[in-house]
N, C-alpha and C positions, 0 to 999 in steps of 0.2 A: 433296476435290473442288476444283478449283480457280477462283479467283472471277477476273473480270474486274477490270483496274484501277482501276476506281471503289471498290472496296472497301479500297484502301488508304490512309491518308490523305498528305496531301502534304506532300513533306519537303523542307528545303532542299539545297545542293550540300554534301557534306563535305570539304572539306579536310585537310590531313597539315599538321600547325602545324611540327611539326619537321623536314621535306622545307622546306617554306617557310623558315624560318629560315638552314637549312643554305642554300641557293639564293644566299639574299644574300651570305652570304662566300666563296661561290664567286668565279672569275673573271670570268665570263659571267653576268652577272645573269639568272635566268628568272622567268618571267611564268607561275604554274601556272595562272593560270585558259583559259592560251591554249592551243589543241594542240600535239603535240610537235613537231609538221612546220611551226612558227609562220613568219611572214614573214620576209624580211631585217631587220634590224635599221634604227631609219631613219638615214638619211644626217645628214652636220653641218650639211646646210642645214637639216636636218627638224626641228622641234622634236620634245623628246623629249614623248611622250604624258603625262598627269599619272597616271597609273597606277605606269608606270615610274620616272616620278621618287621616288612610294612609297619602291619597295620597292627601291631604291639601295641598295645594300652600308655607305654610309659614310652613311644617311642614320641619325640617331639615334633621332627620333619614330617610323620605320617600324612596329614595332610597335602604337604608341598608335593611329596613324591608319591600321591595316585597318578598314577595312569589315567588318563581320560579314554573310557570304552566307545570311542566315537570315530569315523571313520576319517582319515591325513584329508583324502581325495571326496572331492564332491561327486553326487552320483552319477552324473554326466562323464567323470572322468578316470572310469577305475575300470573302465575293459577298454580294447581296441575297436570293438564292435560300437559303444557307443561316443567315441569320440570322431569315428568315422562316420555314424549315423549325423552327429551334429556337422560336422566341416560338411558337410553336404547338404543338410538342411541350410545354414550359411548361405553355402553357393546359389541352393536354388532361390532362397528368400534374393541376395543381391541379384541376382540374373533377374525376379521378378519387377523388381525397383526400376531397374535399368530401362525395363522393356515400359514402364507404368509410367517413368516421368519421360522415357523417351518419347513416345507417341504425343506428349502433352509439351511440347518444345516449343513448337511455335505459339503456343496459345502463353504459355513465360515468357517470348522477346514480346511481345506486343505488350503482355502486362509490366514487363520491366521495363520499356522506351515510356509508358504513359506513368508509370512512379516515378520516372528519371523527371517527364515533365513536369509532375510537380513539385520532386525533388528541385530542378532548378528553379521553380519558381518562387518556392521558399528560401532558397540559397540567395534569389537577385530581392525580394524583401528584407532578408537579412542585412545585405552589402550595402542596400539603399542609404540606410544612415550615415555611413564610412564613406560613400564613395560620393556624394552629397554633401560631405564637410558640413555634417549637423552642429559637431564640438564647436567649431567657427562660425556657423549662422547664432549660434545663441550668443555668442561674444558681440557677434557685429549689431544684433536687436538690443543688445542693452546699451553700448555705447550710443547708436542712433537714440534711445530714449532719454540718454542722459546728455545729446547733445541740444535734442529741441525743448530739456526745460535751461539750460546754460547754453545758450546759444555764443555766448559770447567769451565763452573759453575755448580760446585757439588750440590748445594742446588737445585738450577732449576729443577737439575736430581733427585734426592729427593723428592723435589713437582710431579714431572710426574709421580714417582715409589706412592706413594702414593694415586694420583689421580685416575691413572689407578688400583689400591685396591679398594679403595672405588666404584668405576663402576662396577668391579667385584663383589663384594658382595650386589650391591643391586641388579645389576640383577638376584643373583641368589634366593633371599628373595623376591623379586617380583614375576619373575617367579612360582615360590616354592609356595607362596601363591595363584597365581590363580591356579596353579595344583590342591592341598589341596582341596581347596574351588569348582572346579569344579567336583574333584572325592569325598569329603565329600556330594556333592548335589546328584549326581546318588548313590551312596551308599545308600542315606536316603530314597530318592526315591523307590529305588528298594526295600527297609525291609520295606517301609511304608505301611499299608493299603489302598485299594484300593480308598478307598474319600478321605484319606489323600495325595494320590498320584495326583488326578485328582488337590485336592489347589492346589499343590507346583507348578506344571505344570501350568495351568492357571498364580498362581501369576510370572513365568519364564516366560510363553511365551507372556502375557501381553502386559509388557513393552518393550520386545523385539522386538513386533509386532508394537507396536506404534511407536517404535524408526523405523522399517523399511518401514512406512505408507511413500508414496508421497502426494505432495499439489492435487493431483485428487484422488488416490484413495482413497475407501471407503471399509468397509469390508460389510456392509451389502447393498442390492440392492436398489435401488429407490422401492416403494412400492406404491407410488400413480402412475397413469399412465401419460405419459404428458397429460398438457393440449389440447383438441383437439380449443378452440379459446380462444385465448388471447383477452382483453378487458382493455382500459383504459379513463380517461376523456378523452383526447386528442383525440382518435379514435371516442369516443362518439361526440365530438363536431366536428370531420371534416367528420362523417357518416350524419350529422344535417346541417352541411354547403352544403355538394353536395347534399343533397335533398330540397335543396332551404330552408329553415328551421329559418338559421341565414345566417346573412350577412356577403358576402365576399369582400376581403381587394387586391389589387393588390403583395402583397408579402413583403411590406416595412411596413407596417405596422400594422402585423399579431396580435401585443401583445395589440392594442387596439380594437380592433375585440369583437364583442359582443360573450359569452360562457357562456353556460349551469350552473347554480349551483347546483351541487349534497350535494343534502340532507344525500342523502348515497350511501355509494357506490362511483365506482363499488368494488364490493368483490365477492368469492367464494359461492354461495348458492346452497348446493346440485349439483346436475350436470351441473354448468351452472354459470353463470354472472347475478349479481343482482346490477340494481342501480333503486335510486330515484333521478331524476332530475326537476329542474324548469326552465321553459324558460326564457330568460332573457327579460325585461320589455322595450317596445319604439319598439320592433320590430314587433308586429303586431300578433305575432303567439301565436297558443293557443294550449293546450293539444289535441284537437280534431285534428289539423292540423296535431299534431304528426302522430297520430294512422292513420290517412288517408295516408299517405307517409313510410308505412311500409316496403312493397318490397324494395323499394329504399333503405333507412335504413337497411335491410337486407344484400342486394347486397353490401354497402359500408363496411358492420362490416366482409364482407365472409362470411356469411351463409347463409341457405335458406330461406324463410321468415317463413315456417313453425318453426322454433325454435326459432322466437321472440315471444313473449308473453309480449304484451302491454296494458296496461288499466289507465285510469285517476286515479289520487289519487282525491276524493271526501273530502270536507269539514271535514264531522264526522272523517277523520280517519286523520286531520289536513293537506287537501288540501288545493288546489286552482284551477281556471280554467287553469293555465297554468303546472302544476303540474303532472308527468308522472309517473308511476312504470312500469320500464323493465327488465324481465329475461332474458335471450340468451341461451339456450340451448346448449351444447355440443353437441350433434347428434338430429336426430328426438327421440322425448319424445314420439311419439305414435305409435310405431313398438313393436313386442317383443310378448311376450305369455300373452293372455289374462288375466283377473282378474276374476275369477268365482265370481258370484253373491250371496252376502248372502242369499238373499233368498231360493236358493238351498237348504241347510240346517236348516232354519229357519222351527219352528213347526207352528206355528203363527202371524200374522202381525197385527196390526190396521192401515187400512186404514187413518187415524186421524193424523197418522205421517207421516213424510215424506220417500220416496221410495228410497232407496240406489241405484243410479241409474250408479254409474262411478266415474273415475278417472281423474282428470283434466295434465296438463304437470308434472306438477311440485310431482303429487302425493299424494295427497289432496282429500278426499272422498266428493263426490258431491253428495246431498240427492235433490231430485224433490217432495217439497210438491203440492199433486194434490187434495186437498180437499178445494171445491170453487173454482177449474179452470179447463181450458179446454188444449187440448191437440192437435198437431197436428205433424207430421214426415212426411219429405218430403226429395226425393235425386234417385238418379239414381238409377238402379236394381242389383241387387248382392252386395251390399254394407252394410250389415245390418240391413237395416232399419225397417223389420218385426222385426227381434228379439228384438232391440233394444222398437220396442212398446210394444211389448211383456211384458218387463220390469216390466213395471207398468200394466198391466193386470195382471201381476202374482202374484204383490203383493195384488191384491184385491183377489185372491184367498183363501191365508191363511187367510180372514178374512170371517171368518162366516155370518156376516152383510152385505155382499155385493153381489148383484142380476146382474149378468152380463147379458149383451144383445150384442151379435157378429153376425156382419157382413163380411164377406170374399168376396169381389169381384172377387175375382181370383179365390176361390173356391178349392183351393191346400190342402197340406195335412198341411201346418203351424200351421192352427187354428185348425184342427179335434179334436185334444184332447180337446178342450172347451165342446164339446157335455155331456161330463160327469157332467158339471157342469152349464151351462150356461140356463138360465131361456128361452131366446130366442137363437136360435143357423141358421144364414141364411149364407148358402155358396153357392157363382156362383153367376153371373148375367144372366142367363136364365130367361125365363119370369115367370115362377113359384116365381125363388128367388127373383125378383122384387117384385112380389106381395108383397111377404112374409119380404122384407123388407119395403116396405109402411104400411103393417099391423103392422109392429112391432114401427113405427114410432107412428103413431096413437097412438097404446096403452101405445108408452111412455109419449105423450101429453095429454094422459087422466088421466095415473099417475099421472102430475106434476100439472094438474090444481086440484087433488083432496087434493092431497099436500097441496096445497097454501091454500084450505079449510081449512083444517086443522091446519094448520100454524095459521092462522088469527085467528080463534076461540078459542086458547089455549091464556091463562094468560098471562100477562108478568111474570111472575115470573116463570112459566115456560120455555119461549119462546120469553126471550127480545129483542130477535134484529130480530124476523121474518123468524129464519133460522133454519135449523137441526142441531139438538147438541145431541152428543152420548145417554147421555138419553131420549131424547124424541124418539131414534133411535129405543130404546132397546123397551121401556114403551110401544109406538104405532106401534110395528113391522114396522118400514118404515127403510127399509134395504138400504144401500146406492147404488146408480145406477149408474153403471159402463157402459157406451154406447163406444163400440172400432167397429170401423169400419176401414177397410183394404181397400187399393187398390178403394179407391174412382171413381175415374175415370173412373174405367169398369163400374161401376152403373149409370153416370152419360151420359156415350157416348153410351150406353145400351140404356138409355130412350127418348122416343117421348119428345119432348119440352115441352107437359103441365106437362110431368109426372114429367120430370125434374124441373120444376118450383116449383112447391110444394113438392118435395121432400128436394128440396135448401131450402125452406121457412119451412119446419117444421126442417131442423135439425140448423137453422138459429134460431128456436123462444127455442130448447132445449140446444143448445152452450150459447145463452146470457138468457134464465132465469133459466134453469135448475138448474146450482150453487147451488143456494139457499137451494132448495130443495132436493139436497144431489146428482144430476147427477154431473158424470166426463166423459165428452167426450173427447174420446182419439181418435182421426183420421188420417189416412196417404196414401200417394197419393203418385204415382210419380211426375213429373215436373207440379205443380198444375198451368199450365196457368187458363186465363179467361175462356176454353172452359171446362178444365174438372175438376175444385173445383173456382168458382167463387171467387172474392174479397169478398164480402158482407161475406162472411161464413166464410173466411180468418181473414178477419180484425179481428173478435170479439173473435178469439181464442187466449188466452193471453201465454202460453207458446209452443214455436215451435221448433225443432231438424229437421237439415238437413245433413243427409250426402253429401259425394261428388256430387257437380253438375257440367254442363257444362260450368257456363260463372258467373259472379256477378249477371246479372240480373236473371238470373235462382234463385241462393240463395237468392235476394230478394226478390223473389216469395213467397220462405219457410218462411223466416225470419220476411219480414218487410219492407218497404220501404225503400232506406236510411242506410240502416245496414251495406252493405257490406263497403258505405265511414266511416262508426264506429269503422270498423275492423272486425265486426260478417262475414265473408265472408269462405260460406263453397267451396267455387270452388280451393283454394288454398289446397284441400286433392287430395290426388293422389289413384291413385288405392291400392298400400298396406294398404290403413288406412279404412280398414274393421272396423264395429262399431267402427268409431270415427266421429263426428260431433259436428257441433255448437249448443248452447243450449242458446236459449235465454229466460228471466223466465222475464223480464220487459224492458222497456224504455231505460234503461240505466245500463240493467246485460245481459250478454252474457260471457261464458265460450267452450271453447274447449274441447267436454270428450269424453273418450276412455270409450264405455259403458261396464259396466259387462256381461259377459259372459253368456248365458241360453241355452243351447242347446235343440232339438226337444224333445230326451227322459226324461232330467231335466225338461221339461215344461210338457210334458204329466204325469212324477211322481204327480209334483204340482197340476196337477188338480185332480187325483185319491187322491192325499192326503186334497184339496178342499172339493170333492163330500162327503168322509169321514167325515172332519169339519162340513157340511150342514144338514147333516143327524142326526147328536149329536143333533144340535143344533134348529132341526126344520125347514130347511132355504131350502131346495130341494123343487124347484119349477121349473113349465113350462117344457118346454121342455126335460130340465135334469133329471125331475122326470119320466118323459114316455120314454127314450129314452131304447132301449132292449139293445142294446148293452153296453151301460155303465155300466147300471143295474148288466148284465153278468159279465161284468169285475170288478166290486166294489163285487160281489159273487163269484168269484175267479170260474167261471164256465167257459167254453170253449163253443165260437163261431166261426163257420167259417169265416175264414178271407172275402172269397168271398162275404159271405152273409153280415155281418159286412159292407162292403166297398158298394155292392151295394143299401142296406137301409139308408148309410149313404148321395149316389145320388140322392135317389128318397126322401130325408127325407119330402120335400114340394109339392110331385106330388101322388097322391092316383094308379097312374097305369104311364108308360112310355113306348115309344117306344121304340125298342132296338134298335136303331141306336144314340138313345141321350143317350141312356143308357151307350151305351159303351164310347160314348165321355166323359161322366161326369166321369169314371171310369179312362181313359185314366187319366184326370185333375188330375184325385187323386193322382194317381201314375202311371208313365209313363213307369217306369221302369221295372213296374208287368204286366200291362194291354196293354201295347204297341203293342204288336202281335196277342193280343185277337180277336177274329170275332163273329158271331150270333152261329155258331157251338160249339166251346170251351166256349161260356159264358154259353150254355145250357147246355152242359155236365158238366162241373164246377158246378152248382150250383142242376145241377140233382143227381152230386156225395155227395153236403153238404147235401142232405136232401130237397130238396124245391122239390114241385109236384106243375104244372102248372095246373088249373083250366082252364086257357083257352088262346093258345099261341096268340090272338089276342085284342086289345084293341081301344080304341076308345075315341079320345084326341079333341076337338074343333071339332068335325062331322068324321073327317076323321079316316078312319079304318089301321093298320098296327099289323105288328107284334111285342108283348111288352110284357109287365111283370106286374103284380099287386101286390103291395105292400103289400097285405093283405100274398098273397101264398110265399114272401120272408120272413114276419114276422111268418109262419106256420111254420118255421125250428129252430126257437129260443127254448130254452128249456121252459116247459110250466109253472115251477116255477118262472122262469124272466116275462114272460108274466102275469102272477099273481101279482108280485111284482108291476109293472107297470100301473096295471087298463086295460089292453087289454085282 
């Protein structure tokens, strides 16, 4: 999978010593750090630059005095940002230590008092000899052998009576002293005070303990865990050779064999294996080649290809096209307990910045700027992908200046809590909400071209480049437009072909001009073949997120043509990897992110703390300013849930039958209205307070039994209804 270029670290320019070189004894002196298409040369008025005077052909120091294009500071130490990241990696790593051999303390005094004993027991084999007077047992056995073949040399008997003296009395002054010495240490010990007890013990059981250490043991535990995969060049370049990569040798002649040059690496980075390698030159292959031959490369390192994380090293960060940076993951990087969303917490956002949207493998915070782009989410169902839109919906929330416009194809309870705040609010693909999203189309394409009026007619000094800019935002109330359409495909497999055709063509003419004029179309579909989110709408959406899909060509449906031979290929997620998908933000950026976390009631908080933000500031419009329910709940007033839920069905229909009634109901919540009929919805809503005016209705000619929106709004308290212009 391929990482973003933060994942690589930064490198300086490389130069060709021996191009440089040759250069100087050329005719024409060159200048390699300049381009090839470099200026005129300057004139003899001109002085010559001090560069050039360098690297003069006939100058002799040239050499001595390049400049090395490499950076004073290591990478770790050339911001404040990551010298403060590491002094804290530090902290936490020593704080882990602490807590790792603390817990295992007593399980070291037990192993260090039984080292100590055998420490001292090889210390009193040691002393045995010395304190024994061996030097002098050997004197006194040879004298005794040379006294009983000469028995009758008095001197000899002399020397033996003598020798055997002196044995005796050193043993007994040896002895005697280590007695002394070991009953003067427990005496001192015992009347010492208690830290003066714990030194003496420590500096006795010490050395005792070291003297009785083996060449294996250790007294403290291993502390890092093994590694779960080993990584080296050699691995690296025979994982490159069995994926066809580099060229192989019959077995004799292995050590001419063309191999990888590591820039860096491989080494330890975080959870995992980090190298920078170049391919080598005459064989054909290119960085792209790499990343297309992933799995393979996987399968040969033993891992799964999910824990490779491959991406070109680019030029600026001192690539080449052959030039590769890869991670290796210890286990999968995108399992585990979610990351809640800052947003959660956040009071306020400006749309203007970018959205804190996830976390990449390696743990690296992934922001999605969505102002001037369009948005699309695409991937199989129960895999995140609502919430994961959600994301950036939410962030336009916190910002006061932003006029949302939702669509729900699906018509579920996901989006419900938007009604509180959302200027247009269309959920279902019923013909009603059909309408009601071609009306809301419309009125967005009457905004944009009023927009553009506007636009054109302001100064440049206002308005230099044609586009919305925060103050013109504020100055001319033109709030930024946030267009999130859900579940595409029910709308589009919903509509008659013409309806469909111009529906595709107006969200076609607000995806590619809107931009400008301050819209962010955020959209998402399932498996968006040609039948149900056309190319033409595809194409011109410039950032796309897909979770798991079924096959490559599915991902490049999401993605992009092409993407998946890139490595952007979201089909290689498996079912645990809930909010995780590929993210592709251009041509040649795609990252793997595990999204932040938003759950239903955190996103329904954000928007009551939205509708709050709009109302400060003037910005409650449309839909969200009439809606009774919201109203209710921003007044901390109690409405029935029944009623609540059913106005929230018929939000686009002035009257309904009850049998669409109760499906739309069902839609909402399956789990509440599931066993519902025309009986318990009447009596339900007879108990909230609603009085039918007339249990009959009359929809397209035809006459049934329904409901009128006016008699479900008659149960709402009449100061919400006031509130609201009803």
């Amino acid at each position: 999978m391929t990482e973003p270029a933060t994942a690589v670290p930064e490198m300086g320019t490389v130069h060709c010593l021996d191009e440089h070189r040759a250069a100087r004894t050329s005719a024409a002196p060159v200048d390699l750090t300049k381009p090839a298409l470099a200026p005129d040369p300057p004139t003899a008025e001109a002085p010559a630059a001090e560069g050039e005077a360098v690297d003069r052909a006939d100058n002799p120091l040239a050499d001595w005095l390049t400049v090395p294009d490499t950076p004073v500071l290591p990478a770790w130490a050339r911001s404040r940002a990551s010298v403060i990241a590491n002094a804290r990696a530090l902290g936490r790593l020593t704080w882990w230590h602490t807590r790792y051999h603390g817990f295992r303390a007593p399980k070291y005094l037990v192993k260090a008092v039984l080292l100590a004993a055998r420490g001292f027991f090889r210390a009193t084999a040691g002393l045995w000899p010395t304190l024994s007077a061996q030097d002098h047992t050997a004197t006194v056995r040879a004298l005794r052998a040379q006294v009983k073949a000469r028995p009758e040399d008095i001197d000899l008997a002399a020397r033996l009576q003598a020798a055997h003296y002196a044995r005796t009395q050193t043993r007994r002054w040896r002895f005697g002293a280590a007695a002394v010495t070991v009953a003067a240490t427990a005496i001192g010990v015992a009347l010492a005070p208690p830290l003066l007890q714990a030194g003496i013990t420590a500096a006795v059981v010490t050395p005792l303990a070291y003297l009785g250490r083996g060449k294996e043991t250790r007294l403290l535990d291993q502390a890092a865990p093994p590694l779960k995969v080993e990584m080296s060049a050699q691995q690296l370049n025979d994982a490159l050779r069995a994926a066809g990569l580099l060229k192989s040798g019959s077995g004799k002649d292995d050590k001419d064999l063309p191999k990888v040059h590591c820039t860096m690496g491989p080494v330890r980075d975080g959870r995992g294996w980090a190298v920078i390698f170049d391919m080598p030159r005459g064989g054909g292959k290119t960085a792209s080649d790499v990343l297309a031959k992933r799995e393979v490369i996987a399968q040969e390192l033993g891992v799964d290809e999910i824990q490779v994380i491959m991406s070109r090293v680019r030029a600026a960060k001192g690539g080449n096209a052959g030039r590769v940076s890869m991670w290796v993951a210890d286990d999968d990087p995108y399992l585990g307990t979610p990351n809640p969303s800052p947003l959660e917490k956040a009071e306020t956002f400006s749309i203007w910045e970018p959205v804190p949207f996830g976390q990449d493998a390696r743990g690296n915070r992934i922001s999605v700027p969505v102002m001037w782009q369009s948005l699309f989410f695409g991937g199989l169902p129960r895999r995140g992908k609502t919430f994961t839109q959600r994301l950036l919906t939410a962030a336009g929330l916190l910002d006061a200046y932003v006029r949302h416009y939702v669509a729900d194809g699906k018509g579920g309870a996901d989006w419900m809590p938007m009604k509180a705040v959302a200027h247009r609010l269309v959920m279902g693909a019923e013909d009603d909400a059909i309408e009601a999203l071609k009306a809301m189309l419309q009125e967005l394409l009457a905004e944009m071209e009023r927009r553009f009026a506007l636009l054109r007619d302001l100064p440049t000094s206002v308005c230099p480049e044609g586009k919305l800019t925060p103050e013109i935002m504020v100055k001319y109330n033109l709030p930024v437009i946030f267009v999130t359409i859900d579940e595409l495909q029910e709308y589009f497999t919903a509509m008659e072909r013409e309806d469909r055709e111009q529906v595709i063509n107006d969200l076609c003419r607000v995806a590619r001009r809107g931009p400008a004029a301050g819209f962010i179309c955020n959209f998402a579909s399932q498996r968006p073949d040609a039948e149900s989110v056309p190319p033409k709408l595809r194409e011109i959406i410039t950032i796309r997120y897909s979770t798991q899909v079924v096959d490559r060509t599915s991902s490049d449906m999401v993605l992009g043509k092409g993407k998946a031979a890139q490595g952007a290929d979201a089909s290689v997620l498996s079912e645990d990897h809930k909010g995780v998908g590929v993210l592709v933000t251009g041509p040649a950026s795609y990252v793997t992110v595990r999204a932040d976390y938003l759950d239903g009631p955190a996103f329904a908080a954000l928007c009551r703390k939205g509708r709050t933000l709009r109302e400060t500031a003037g910005q409650l419009t449309g839909d969200a300013a009439g809606d009774v329910t919201a109203a209710a709940d921003a007044a901390g007033l109690s409405v029935p849930a029944i009623v609540s839920d059913v106005l929230e069905v018929m939000r686009h229909s002035p009257r309904m039958f009850t049998t669409d009634l109760l499906a739309g109901l069902v839609n909402l919540d399956e789990d509440v209205y599931g066993d519902f009929n025309a009986e318990r919805l009447a009596a339900e809503l007879e108990a909230a307070g609603v009085k039918r005016t007339s249990k009959q209705v009359k929809i397209s000619g035809a006459n049934g039994a329904g409901y009128q929106r006016r008699d479900i709004e008659a149960a709402v308290p009449a100061e919400i209804l006031l509130s609201v212009g009803r």
